[in-house]
N, C-alpha and C positions, 0 to 999 in steps of 0.2 A: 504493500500500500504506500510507503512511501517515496518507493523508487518509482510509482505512477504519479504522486503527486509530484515530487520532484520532474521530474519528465513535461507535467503537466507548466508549472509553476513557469519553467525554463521558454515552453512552447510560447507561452503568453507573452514574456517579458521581449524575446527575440524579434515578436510579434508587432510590438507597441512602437510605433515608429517613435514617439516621443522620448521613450525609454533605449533605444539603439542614441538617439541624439546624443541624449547625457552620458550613457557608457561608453560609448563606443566613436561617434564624430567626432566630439568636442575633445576630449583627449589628443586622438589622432593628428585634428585640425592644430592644436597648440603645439604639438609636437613636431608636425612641418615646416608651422608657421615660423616661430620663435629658433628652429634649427640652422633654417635658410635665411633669413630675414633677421641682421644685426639690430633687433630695439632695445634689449636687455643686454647690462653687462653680468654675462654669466664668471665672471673669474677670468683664471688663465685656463687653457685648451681649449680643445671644441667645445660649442655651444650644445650638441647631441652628449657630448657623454656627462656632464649638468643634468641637462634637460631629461633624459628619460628617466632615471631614479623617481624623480616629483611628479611626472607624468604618467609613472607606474604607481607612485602611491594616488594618484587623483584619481585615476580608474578604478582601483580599489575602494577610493571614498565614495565615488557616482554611485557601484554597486550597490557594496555594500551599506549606505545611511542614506544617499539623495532616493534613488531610485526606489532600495526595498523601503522606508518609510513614505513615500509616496503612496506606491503599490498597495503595500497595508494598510493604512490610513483610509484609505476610498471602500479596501476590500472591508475594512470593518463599516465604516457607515453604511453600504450599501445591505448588512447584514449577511456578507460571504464568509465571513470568520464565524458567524455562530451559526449557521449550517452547517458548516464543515466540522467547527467542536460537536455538534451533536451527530457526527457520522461513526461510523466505523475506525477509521482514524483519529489516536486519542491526538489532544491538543500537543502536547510535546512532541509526536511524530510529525503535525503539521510543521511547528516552527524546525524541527531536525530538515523537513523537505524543502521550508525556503531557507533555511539555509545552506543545505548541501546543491539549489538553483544559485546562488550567488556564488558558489566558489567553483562553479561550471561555466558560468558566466564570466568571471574572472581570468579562467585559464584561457579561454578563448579571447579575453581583451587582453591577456600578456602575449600569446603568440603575434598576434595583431601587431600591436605593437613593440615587439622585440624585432619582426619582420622590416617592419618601417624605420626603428630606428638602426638596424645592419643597413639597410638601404641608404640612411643618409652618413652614413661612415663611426657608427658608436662602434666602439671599443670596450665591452665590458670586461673587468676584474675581480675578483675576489673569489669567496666559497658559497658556493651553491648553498647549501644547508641554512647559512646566515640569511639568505636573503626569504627562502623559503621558510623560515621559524618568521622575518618581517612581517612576511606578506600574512602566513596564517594569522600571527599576531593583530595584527591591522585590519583585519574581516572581522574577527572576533569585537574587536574594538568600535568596530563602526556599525556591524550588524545590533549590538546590545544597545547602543545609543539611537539607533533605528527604528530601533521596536521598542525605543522606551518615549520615542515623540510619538509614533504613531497610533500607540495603546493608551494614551494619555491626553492627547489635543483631540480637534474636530481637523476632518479631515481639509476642508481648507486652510485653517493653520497649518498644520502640516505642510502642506504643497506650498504655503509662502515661507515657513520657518525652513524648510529644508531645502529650498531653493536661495536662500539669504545667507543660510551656513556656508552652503557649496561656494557660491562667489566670495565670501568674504575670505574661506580657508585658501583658496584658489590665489587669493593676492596675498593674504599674509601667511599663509603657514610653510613657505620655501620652498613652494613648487616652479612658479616658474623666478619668482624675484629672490635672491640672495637672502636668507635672515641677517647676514651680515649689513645688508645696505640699511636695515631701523634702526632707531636707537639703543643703546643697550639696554635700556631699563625696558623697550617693549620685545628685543632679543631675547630676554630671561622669561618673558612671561609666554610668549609664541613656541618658545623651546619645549614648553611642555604639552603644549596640544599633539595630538595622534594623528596629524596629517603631517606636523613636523617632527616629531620621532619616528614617521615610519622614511619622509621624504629624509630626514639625512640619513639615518640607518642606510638606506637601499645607496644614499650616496656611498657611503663611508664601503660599503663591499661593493658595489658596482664599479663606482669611480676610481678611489683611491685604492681599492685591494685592502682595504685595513681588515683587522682582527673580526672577531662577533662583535658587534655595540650592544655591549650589553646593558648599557644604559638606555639608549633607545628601547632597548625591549622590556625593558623594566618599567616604561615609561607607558608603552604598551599593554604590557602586564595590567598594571593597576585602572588601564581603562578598560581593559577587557572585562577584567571582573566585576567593574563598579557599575558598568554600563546593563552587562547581562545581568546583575542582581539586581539593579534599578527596574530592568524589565521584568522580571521573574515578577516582583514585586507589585506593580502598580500598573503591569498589563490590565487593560479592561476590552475585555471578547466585544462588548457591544455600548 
């Protein structure tokens, strides 16, 4: 049952031309853009091998918080969530099925764009493992935050709160602008949001080759758990 709602979940989202925009265009499109096109100073070396790390953590944010809080948000007012709690499929298998559709969805926006960014000359470094413990980390992190807007607002809030989030992490949390270019006092505090622990983490092994960051993942860590208890917690079916 859950590998058909999974299945199912996936079919829909693929489906949602609105939903390919946010995971899948808009990524790709900043990734081109900002590659070829000198408007940001990204540091020293190419502007691709910067650029995809942050570009792989935003696709993971779109998924994971913009999109599935969208998604759920509607599918609860419309009363899709408490049909489906009262089926065959307990409530825990559902959210096991959108989330095992987000991290399906993901692998196919990282081939995507691992494709695109070989094509525009990235050079990636480091351990597999490391960036693979990010990324799960960072789904975790942003699916719990997801489902703790979507089970708690109306669903138009929703769709304006997590289209607000999205733009706003997008300019500040080091995806495509330096955290180095703010000030330091807004540095220290942007350091700890989960689009910027996952976007340097993915730097630090993609880019530089450096060790596990294990501070990124720590950082990670605590919004995984804070995020999926807050939804265990304060989910509301209907």
């Amino acid at each position: 049952m859950i590998a058909a709602q999974t299945a199912l979940e996936t079919r829909m989202l693929l489906r949602n031309g609105e939903q390919l925009l946010l995971t899948v265009v808009i990524p790709t499109l900043l990734l081109v853009l900002f590659s070829t096109v000198d408007v940001v100073d990204t540091g020293p070396g190419e502007a691709v091998d910067f650029l995809t790390p942050g570009v792989l953590a935003l696709a993971v944010m779109s998924t994971a918080f913009t999109g599935q809080a969208i998604a759920t948000g509607f599918e609860r007012r419309y009363g899709v969530l408490k049909r489906l709690a009262s089926s065959p499929l307990p409530r825990w298998g559902l959210m096991t099925a959108k989330t095992a559709s987000v991290l399906v969805t993901e692998v196919l926006q990282v081939i995507l764009l691992t494709v695109v960014a070989f094509a525009l000359g990235w050079s990636p470094h480091g351990d597999p493992l490391s960036v693979l413990l990010l990324l799960v980390l960072g789904t975790a992190a942003f699916s719990g935050l997801g489902l703790l807007m979507a089970g708690t607002l109306k669903a138009e809030a929703t769709l304006a709160a997590a289209n607000l989030v999205f733009l706003l992490l997008l300019v500040g949390g080091g995806v495509i602008v330096p955290l180095d270019k703010f000030p330091q006092g807004a540095q220290d505090v942007l350091g700890l949001l989960p689009i910027s622990a996952l976007s340097d983490g993915l730097r630090d092994a993609l880019q530089h080759g450096a060790g596990t960051p294990w501070g990124d993942l720590g950082i990670l860590a605590v919004w995984a758990v804070a995020g999926l208890a807050a939804a265990a917690a304060f989910f509301r079916w209907e």
